[in-house]
ZADO-1210 file (C-alpha; in nm, 4 decimals, padded with zeros to 6 digits):
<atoms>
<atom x="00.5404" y="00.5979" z="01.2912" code="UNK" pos="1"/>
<atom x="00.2568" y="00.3730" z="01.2965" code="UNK" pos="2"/>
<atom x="-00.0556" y="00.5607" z="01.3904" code="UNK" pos="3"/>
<atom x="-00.3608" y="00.3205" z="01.5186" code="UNK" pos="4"/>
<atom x="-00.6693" y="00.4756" z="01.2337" code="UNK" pos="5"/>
<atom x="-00.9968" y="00.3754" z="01.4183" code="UNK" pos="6"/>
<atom x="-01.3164" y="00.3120" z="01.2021" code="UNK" pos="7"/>
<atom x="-01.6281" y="00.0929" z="01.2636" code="UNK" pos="8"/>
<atom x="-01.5249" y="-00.2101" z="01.4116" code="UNK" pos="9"/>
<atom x="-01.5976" y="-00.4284" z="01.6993" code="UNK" pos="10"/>
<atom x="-01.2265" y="-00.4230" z="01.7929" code="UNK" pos="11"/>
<atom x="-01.0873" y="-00.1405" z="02.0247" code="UNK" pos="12"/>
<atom x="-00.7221" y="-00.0530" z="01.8904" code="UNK" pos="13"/>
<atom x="-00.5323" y="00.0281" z="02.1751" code="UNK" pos="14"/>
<atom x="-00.1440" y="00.0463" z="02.2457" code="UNK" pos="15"/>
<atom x="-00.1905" y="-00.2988" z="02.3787" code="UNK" pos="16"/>
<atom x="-00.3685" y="-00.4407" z="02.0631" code="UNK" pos="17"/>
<atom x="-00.0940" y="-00.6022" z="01.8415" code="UNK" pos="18"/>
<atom x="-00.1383" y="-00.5420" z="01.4552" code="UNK" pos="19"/>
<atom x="-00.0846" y="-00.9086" z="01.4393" code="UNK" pos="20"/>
<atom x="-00.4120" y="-00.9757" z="01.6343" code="UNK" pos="21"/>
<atom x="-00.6037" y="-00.7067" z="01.4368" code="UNK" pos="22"/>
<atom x="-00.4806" y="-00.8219" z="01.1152" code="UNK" pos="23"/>
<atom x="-00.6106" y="-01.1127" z="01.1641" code="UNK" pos="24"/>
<atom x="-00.9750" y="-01.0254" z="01.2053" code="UNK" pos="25"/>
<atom x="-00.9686" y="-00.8579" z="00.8715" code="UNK" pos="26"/>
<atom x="-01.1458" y="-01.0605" z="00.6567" code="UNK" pos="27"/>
<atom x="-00.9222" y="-01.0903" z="00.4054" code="UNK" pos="28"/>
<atom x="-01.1608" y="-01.3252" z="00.1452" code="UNK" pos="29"/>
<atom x="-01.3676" y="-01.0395" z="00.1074" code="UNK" pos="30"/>
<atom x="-01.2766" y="-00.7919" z="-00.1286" code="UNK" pos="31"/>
<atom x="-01.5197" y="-00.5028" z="00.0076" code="UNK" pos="32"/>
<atom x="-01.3930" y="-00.5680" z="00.3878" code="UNK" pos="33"/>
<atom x="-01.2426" y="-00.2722" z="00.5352" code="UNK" pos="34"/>
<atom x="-00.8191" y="-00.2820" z="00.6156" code="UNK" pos="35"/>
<atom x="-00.8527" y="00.0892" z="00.7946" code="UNK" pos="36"/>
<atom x="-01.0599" y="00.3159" z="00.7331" code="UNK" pos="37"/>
<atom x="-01.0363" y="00.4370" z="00.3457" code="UNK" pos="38"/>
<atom x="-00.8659" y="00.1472" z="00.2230" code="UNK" pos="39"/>
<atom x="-01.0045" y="-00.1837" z="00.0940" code="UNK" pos="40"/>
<atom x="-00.8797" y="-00.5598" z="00.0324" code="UNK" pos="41"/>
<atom x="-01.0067" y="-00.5309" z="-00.3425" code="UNK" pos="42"/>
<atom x="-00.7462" y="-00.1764" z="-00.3783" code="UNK" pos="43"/>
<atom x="-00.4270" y="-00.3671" z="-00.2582" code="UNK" pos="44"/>
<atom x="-00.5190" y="-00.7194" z="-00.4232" code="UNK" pos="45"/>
<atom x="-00.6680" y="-00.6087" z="-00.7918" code="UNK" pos="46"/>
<atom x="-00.4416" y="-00.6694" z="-01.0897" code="UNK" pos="47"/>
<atom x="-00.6016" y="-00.4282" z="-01.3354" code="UNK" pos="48"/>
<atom x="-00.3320" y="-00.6106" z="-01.6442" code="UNK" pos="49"/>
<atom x="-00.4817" y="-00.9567" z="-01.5581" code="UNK" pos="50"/>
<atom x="-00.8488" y="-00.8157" z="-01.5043" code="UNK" pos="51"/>
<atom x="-00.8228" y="-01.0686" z="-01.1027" code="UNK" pos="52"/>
<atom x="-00.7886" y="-01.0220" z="-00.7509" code="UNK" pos="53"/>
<atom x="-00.4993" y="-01.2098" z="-00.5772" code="UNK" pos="54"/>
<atom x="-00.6137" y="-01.4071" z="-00.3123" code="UNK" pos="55"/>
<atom x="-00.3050" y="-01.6880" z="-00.2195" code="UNK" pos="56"/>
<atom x="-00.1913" y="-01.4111" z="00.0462" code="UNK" pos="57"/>
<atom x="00.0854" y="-01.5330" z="00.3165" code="UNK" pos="58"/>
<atom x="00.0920" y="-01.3843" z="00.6573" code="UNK" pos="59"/>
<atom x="00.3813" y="-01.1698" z="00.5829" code="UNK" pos="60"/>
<atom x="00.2083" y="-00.9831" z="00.3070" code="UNK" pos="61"/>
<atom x="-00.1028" y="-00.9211" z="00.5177" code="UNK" pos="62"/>
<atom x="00.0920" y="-00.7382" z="00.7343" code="UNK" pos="63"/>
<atom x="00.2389" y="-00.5371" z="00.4579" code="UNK" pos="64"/>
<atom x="-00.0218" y="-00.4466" z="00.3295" code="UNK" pos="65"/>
<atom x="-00.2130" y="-00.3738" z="00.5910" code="UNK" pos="66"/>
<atom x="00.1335" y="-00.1491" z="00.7415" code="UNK" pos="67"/>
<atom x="00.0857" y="-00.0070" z="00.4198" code="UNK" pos="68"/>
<atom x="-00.2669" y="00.0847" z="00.4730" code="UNK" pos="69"/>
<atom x="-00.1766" y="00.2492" z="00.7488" code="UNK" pos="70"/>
<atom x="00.1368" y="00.4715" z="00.6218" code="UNK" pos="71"/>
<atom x="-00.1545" y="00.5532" z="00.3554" code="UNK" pos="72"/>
<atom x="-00.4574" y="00.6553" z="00.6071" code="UNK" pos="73"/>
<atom x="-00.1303" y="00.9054" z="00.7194" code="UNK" pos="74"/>
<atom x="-00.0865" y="01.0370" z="00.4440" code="UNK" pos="75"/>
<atom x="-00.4264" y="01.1021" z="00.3997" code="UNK" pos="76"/>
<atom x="-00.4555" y="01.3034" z="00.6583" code="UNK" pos="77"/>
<atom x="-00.1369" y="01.5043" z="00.5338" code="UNK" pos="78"/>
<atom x="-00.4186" y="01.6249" z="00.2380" code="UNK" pos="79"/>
<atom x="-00.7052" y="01.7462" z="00.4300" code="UNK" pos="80"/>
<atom x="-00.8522" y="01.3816" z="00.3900" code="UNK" pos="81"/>
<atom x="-00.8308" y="01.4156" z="-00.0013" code="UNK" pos="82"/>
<atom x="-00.9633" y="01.0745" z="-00.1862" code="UNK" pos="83"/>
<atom x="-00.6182" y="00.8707" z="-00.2633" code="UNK" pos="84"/>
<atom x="-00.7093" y="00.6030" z="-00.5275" code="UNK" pos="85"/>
<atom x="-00.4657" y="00.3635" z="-00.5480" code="UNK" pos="86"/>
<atom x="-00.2920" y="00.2710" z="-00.8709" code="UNK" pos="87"/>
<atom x="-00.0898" y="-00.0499" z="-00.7765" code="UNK" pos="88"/>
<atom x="-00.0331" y="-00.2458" z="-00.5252" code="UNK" pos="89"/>
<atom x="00.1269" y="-00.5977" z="-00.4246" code="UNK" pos="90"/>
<atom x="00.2298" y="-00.7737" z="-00.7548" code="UNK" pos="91"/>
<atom x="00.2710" y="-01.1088" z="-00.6847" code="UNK" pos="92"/>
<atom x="00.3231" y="-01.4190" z="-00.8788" code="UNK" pos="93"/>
<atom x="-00.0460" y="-01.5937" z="-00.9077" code="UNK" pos="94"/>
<atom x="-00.1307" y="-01.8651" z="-01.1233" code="UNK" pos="95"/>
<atom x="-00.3816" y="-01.7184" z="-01.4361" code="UNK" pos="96"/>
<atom x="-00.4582" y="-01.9829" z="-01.6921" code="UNK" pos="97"/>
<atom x="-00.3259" y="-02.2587" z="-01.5723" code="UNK" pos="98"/>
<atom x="00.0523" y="-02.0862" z="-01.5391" code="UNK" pos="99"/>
<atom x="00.2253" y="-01.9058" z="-01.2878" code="UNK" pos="100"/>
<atom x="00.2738" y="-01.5134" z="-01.4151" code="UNK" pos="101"/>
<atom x="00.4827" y="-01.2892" z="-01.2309" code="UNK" pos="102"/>
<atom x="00.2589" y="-00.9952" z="-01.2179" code="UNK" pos="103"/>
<atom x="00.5428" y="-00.7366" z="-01.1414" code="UNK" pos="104"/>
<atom x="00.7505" y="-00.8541" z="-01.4483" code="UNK" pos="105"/>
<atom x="00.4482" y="-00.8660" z="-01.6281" code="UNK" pos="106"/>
<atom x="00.4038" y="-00.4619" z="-01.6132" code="UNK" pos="107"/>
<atom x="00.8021" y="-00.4078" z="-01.6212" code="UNK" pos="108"/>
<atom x="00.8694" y="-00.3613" z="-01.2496" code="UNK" pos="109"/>
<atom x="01.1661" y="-00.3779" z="-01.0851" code="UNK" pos="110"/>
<atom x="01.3202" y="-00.7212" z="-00.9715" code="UNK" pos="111"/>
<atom x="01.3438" y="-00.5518" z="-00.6182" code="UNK" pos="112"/>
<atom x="01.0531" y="-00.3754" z="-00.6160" code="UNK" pos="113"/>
<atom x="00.9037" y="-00.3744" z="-00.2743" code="UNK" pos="114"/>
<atom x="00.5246" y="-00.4202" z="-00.4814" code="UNK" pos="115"/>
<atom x="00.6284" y="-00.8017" z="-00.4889" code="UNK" pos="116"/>
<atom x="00.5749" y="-00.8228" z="-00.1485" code="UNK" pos="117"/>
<atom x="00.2564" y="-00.5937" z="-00.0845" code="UNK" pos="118"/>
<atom x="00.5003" y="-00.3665" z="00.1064" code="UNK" pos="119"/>
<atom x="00.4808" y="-00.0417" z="-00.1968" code="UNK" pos="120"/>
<atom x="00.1663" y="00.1613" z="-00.3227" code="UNK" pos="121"/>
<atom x="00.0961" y="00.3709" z="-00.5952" code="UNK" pos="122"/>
<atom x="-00.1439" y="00.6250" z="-00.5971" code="UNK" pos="123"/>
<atom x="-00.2997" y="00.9713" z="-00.7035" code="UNK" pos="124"/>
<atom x="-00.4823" y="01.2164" z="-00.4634" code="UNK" pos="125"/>
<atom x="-00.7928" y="01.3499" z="-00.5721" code="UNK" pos="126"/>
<atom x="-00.7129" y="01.7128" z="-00.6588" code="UNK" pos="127"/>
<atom x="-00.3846" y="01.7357" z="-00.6782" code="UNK" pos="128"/>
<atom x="-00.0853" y="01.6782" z="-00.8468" code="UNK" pos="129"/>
<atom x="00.1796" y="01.4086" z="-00.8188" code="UNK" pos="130"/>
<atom x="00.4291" y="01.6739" z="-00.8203" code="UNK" pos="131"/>
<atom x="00.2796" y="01.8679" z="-00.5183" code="UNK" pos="132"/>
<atom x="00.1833" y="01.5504" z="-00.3047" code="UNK" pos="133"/>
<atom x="00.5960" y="01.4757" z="-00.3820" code="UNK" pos="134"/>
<atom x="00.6633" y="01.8124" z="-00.2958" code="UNK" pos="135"/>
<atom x="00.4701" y="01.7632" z="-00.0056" code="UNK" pos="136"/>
<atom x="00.5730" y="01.4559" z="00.1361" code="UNK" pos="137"/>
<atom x="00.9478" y="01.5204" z="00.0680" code="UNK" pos="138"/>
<atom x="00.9559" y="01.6533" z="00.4095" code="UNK" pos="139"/>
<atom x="00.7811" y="01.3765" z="00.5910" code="UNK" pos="140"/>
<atom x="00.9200" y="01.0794" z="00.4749" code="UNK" pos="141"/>
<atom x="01.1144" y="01.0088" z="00.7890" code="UNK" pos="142"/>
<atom x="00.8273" y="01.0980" z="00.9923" code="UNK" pos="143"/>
<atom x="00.6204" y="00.8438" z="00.7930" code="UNK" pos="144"/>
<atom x="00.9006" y="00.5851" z="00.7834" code="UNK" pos="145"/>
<atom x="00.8602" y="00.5035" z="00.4574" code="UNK" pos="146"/>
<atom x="01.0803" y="00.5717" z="00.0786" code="UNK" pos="147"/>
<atom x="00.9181" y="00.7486" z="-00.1811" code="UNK" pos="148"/>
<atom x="00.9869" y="00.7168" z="-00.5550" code="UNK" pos="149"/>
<atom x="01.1475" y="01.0337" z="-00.7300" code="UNK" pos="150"/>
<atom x="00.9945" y="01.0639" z="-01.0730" code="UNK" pos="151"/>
<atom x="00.7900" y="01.2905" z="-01.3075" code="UNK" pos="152"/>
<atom x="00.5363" y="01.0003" z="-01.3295" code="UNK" pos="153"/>
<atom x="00.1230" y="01.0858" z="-01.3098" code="UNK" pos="154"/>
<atom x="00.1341" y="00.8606" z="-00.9732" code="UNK" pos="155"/>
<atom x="00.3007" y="00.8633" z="-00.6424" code="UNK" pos="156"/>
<atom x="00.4971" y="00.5192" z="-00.4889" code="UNK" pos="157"/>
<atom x="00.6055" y="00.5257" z="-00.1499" code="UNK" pos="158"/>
<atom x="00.7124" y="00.1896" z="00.0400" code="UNK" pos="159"/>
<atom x="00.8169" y="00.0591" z="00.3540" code="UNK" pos="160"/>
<atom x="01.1192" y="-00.0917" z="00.2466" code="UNK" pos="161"/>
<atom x="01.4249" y="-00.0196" z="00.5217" code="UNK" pos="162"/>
<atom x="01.5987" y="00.2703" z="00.3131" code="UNK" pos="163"/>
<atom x="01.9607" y="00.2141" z="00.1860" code="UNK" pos="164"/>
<atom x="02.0764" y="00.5158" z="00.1318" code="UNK" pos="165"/>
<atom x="01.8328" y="00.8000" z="00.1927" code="UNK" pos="166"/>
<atom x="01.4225" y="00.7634" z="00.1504" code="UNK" pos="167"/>
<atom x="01.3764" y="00.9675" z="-00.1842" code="UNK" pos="168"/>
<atom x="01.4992" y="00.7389" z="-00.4529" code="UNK" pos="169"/>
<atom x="01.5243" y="00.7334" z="-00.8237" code="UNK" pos="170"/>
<atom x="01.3725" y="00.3869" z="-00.9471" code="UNK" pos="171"/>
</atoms>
């Protein structure tokens, strides 16, 4: 489910309007430039543990994160357009000085863990609890097309990543 979010821009989003084309007018240098609506390049690009933004990004993980953006502006909306701060997102590896650091082995992620690739969020939504946003979007994963972490964590990850074997998932 990929629902178009419209916010101030000089671009009209339209069935016909690829997210390729509209990814690329994002100006992705800037971290206070808008993806959609509530979500900015500085959320999916800081790496709070190294104290930088990332800012090497390929193609490929533009358009995850900005699908990602997206799945997030939805589930936004799923909470009465609550505040969703965003905890983690793409872990690369980025050079930080003078060596290459894999950011997501650097904080103990997983090996597969769909952050690598800018394709996986964490988050909290102002208000509420992890467990009841869980609770919540239990029943709309499919709807969302995306996975969702299970854990007793004080966050929420969901990702993008094509589900294996179902879309709630034990890390």
């Amino acid at each position: 489910m990929t629902k178009y979010v419209e916010f101030n821009s000089d671009i009209e989003l339209n069935e016909e309007t690829s997210d390729s084309f509209y990814i690329e007018t994002i100006e992705w240098d800037d971290l206070e430039a808008n993806i959609t609506e509530h979500f900015k390049v500085k959320e999916a690009l800081y790496l709070p543990k190294l104290g930088i933004y990332y800012s090497n990004l390929t193609d490929d993980e533009k358009f995850n994160i900005y699908d990602t953006a997206v799945v997030l502006e939805n589930i936004r909306s799923l909470f009465d357009n609550q505040t969703i701060t965003v905890t983690s997102w793409i872990r690369p590896v980025v050079e930080h000085d003078g060596q290459l650091v894999d950011y997501n082995a650097l904080i103990g992620g997983s090996s597969k863990s769909a952050h690598k690739n800018g394709m996986a969020v964490d988050f909290v939504v102002s208000g509420l609890s992890c467990e009841y946003v869980r609770r919540t979007l239990v029943n709309e994963l499919e709807d969302l097309d995306i996975r969702m972490e299970d854990h007793d964590g004080n966050w929420v990850h969901v990702d993008t990543k094509e589900p294996i074997f179902k879309r709630f998932f034990k890390p």
